[in-house]
C-alpha positions in Angstrom: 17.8 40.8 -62.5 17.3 42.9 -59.3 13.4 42.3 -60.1 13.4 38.8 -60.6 15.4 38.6 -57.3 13.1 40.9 -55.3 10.1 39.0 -56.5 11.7 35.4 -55.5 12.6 36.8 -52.0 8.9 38.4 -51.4 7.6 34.6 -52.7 10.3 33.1 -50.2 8.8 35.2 -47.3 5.3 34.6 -48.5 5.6 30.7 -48.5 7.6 30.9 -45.2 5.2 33.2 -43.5 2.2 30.8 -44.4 3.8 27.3 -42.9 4.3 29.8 -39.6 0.7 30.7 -40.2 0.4 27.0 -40.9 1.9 25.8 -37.5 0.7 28.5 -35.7 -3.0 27.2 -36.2 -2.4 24.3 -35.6 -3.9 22.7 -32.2 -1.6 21.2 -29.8 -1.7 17.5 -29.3 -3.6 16.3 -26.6 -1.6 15.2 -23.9 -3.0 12.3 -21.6 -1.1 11.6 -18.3 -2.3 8.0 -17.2 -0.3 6.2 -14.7 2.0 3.4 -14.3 3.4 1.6 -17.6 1.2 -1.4 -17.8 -1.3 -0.3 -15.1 -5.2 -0.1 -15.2 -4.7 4.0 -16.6 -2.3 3.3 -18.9 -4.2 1.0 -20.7 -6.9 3.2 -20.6 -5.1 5.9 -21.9 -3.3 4.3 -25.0 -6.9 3.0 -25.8 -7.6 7.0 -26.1 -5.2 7.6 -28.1 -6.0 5.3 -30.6 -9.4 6.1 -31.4 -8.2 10.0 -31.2 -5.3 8.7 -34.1 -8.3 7.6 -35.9 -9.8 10.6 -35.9 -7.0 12.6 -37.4 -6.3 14.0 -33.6 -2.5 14.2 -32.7 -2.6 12.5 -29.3 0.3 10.6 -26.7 0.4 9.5 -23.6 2.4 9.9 -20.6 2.8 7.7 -17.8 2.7 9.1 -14.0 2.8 8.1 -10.7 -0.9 8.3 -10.8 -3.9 10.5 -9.8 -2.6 13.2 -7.9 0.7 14.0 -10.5 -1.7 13.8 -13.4 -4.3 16.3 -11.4 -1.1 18.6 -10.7 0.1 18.3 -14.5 -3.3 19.0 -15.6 -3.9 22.3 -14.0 0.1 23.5 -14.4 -0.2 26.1 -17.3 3.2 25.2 -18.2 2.6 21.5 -19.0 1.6 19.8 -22.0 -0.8 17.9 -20.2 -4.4 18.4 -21.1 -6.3 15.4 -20.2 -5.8 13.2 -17.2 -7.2 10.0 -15.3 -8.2 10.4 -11.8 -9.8 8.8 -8.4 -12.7 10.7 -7.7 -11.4 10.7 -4.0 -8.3 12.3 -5.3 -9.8 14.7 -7.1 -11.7 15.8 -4.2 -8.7 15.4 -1.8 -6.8 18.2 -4.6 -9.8 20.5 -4.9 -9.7 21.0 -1.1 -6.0 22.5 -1.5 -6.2 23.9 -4.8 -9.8 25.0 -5.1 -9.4 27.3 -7.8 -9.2 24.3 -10.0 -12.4 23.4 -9.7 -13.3 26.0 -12.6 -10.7 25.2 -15.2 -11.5 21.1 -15.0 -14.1 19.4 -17.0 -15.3 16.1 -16.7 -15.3 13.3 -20.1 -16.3 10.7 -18.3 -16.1 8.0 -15.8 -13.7 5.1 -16.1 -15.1 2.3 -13.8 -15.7 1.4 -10.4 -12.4 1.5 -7.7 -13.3 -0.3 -4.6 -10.9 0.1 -1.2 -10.0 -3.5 -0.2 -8.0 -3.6 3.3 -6.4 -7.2 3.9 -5.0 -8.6 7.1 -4.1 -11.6 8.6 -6.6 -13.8 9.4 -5.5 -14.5 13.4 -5.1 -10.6 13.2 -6.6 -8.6 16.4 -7.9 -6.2 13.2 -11.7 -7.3 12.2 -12.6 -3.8 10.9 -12.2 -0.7 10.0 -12.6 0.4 13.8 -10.0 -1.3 14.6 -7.8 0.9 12.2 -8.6 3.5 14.5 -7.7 2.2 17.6 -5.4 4.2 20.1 -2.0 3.1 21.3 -2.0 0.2 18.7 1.3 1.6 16.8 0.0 -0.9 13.5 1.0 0.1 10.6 -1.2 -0.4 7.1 0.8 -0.8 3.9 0.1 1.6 0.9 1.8 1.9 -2.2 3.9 5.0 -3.2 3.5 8.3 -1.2 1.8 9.3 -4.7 0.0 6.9 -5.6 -3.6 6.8 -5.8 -3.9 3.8 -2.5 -2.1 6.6 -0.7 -4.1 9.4 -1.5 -7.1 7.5 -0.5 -5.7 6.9 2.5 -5.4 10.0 3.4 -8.5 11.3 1.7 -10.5 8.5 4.5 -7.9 10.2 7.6 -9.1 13.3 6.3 -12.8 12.2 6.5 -12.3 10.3 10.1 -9.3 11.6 12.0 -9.3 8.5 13.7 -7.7 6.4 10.9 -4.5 8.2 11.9 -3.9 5.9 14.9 -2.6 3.4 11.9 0.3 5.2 10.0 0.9 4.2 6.3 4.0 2.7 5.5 5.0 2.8 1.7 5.9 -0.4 1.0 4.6 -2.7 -2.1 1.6 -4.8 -1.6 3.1 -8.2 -2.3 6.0 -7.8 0.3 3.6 -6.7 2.8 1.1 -9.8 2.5 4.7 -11.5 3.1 5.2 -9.5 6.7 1.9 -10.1 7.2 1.7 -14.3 7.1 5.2 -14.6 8.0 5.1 -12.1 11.3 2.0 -12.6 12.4 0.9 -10.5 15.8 4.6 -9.7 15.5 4.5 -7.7 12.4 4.5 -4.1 13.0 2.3 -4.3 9.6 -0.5 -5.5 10.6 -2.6 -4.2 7.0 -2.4 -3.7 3.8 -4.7 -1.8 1.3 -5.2 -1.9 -2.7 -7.6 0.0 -4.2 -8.9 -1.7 -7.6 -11.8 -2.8 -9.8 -13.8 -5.1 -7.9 -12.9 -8.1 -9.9 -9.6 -7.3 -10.9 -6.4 -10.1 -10.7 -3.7 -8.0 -9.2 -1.3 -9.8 -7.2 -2.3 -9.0 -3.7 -6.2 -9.9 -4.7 -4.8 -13.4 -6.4 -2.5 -13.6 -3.0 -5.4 -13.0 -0.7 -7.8 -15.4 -2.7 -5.8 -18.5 -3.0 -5.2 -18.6 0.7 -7.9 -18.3 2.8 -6.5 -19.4 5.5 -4.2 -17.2 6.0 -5.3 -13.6 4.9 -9.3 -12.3 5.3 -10.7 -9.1 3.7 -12.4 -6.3 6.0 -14.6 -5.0 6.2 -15.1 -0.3 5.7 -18.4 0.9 6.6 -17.9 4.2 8.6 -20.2 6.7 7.7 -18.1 9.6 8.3 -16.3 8.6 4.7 -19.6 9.9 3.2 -18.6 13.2 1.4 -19.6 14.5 -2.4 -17.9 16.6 -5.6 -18.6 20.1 -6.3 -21.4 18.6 -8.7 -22.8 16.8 -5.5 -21.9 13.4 -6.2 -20.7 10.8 -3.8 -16.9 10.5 -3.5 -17.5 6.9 -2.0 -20.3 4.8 -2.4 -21.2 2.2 0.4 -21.4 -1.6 -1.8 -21.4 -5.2 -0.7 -18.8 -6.3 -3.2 -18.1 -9.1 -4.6 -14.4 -10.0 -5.5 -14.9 -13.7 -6.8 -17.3 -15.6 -8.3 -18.8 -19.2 -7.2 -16.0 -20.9 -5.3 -16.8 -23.6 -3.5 -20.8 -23.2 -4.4 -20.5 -19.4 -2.6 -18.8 -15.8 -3.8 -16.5 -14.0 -2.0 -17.8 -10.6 -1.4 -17.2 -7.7 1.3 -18.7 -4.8 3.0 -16.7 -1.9 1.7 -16.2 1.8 -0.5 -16.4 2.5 -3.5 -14.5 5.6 -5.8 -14.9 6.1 -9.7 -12.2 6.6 -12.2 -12.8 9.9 -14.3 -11.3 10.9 -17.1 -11.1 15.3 -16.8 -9.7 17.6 -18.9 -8.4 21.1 -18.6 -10.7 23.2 -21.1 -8.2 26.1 -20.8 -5.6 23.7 -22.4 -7.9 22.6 -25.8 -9.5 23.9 -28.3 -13.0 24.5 -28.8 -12.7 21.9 -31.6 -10.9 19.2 -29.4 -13.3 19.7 -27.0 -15.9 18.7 -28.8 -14.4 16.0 -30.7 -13.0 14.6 -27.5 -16.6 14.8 -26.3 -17.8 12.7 -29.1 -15.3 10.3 -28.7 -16.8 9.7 -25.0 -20.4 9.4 -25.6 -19.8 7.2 -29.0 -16.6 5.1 -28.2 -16.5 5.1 -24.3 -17.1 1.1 -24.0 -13.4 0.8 -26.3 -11.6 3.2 -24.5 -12.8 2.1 -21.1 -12.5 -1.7 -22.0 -15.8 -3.9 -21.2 -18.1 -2.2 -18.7 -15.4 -0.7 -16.6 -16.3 -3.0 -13.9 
């Protein structure tokens, strides 16, 4: 009896000690922070974690307040986060503060093209962005969220040319803004508002701006000083004639302006060597589902 009972307990601790074995080897899931629900990065990111389910790779997704929280998530050693979409401008705007990350990041893959599109009114005094950077003006250009990525690249350009800081950003969404804009005219204290987006993208402000002409004008960003590049030497913001709309009354809409990528970076202190390279796979074999179309 006492032997059949110390063999059952050594075969209990044998069978428990190999599903801790078990767990124990088993890899962590990988952890995507994206960005708004419904936004441009979330999409993205479920699209990753669909193809990773396919692949027998445990995967979710987290939504953020965009580029800057998912950078911070993805080099904190305490969160779960281990991959995460970012503005290239961001990331470069993060690396000058937290430099030391520039060794624990790697990159998957780019995303798509992010243009800077800064609207105004069209009787406004503002016909560039040298006017932005006016003196004694006291205008006011609206961004989104103090974390979002518009905001970061608004700083990221301050940064680049001090003189942007003679407009302050005021936090306020886009679509209430084009409203201040139209409905105060001169009078409105903001006198600009800024989205950052694909170049043919239908967000609200671009639809807003589009369908009325006559009352709202893109302008144009051309200052050379924005010129800056990645630790890899890449640009942060490429220089393009954009165009926004196709063939509207026999002519496209297009606009001098700068241009960021989206990158998808991971944290290879976070994965294994086997995620890595699956991950890596995923991106050089399935990048056009995960990134949707071109990624224009």
């Amino acid at each position: 009896m006492t032997s059949k009972t110390g063999l059952s307990r050594v075969l209990m601790f044998a069978a428990s000690f190999g599903v801790a074995v078990s767990a124990q080897a088993a890899d962590p899931p990988i952890t995507i922070s994206t960005g708004k629900s419904g936004g441009g990065y979330n999409t993205i990111g479920e699209r990753l974690k669909g193809v990773l389910v396919e692949q027998d790779l445990s995967a979710q997704v987290l939504t953020s307040a965009g580029s800057i929280e998912n950078l911070t998530r993805l080099a904190d050693p305490q969160s779960p986060v281990n991959v995460g979409l970012t503005q290239a401008d961001a990331l470069q705007y993060y690396l000058k503060e937290h430099p030391g990350f520039a060794d624990q990041f790697i990159s998957l893959g780019e995303i798509g093209k992010e243009c800077v599109f800064i609207v105004t009114g069209k009787d406004s005094e503002i016909k560039s962005d040298s006017d932005l950077q006016q003196k004694g003006k006291n205008w006011l250009i609206a961004v989104q969220s103090p974390n979002s990525g518009v905001a970061v690249t608004w700083e990221y350009m301050a940064l680049l040319e001090p003189a942007f800081k003679n407009t302050a950003p005021a936090f306020v969404d886009g679509a209430e803004a084009l409203l201040q804009i139209k409905s105060g005219g001169k009078s409105s204290k903001i006198q600009a508002a800024m989205v950052v987006q694909k170049p043919m993208a239908k967000s609200t402000e671009m639809q807003v701006v589009l369908e009325n002409p006559k009352d709202f004008r893109l302008i144009p960003v051309k200052d050379w000083d924005l010129n800056d590049k990645l630790p890899d030497g890449s640009a942060v913001y490429t220089f393009e004639n954009v165009t926004v709309a196709e063939k509207k009354w026999g002519f496209d809409t297009a606009v001098d302006t700068i241009c960021t990528r989206g990158l998808m970076l991971a944290n290879k202190t976070k994965l294994t060597a086997d995620q890595r390279t699956r991950l890596a796979k995923v991106m050089l074999l399935a990048a056009s589902r995960v990134v949707g179309e071109s990624g224009k």
